[in-house]
C-alpha positions in Angstrom: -10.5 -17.6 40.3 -9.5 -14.1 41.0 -6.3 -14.8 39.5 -8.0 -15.7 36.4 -9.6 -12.5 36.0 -6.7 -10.8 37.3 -4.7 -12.1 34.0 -7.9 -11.7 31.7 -7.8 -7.9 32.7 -4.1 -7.5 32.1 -4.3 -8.9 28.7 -7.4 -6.6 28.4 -5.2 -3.8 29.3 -2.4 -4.6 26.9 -5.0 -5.2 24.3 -6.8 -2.0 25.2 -3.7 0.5 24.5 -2.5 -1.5 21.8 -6.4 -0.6 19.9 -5.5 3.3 21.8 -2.2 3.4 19.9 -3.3 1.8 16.3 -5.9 4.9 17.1 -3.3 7.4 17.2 -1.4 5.6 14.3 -4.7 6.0 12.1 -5.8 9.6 13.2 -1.7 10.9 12.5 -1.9 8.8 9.0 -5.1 10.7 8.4 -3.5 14.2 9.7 -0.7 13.3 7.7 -2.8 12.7 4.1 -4.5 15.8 5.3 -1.7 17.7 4.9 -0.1 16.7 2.2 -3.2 17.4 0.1 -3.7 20.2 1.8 -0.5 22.0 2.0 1.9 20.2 -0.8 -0.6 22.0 -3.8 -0.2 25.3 -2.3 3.9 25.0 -1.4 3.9 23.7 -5.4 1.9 27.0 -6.0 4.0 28.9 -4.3 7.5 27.2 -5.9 6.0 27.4 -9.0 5.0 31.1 -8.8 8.7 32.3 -7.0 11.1 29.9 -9.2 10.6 31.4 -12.5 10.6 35.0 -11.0 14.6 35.1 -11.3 14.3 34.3 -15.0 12.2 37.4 -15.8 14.5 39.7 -14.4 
């Protein structure tokens, strides 16, 4: 029997860190969208506001 629950807790290991990493995957995707809405409107602003600069000159 202990090697029974010996096994059971490996798998729960493996399962364990694979839920740990999917976490990590999910909380980066989020960081991720967070940043592009975040910081893409303001580089656009920013683009926007330099690019035509050249023209006026």
């Amino acid at each position: 029997m202990p090697d029974q629950s010996e096994e059971l807790n490996s798998i729960h290991r493996k399962y364990t860190s694979l839920g740990g990493f999917v976490d990590q995957l999910t909380m980066g995707a989020r960081a991720f969208d967070f940043y592009v809405r975040r910081i893409a409107p303001l580089v656009q602003l920013v683009l926007t506001h330099r690019l035509p600069l050249p023209q006026y000159k």
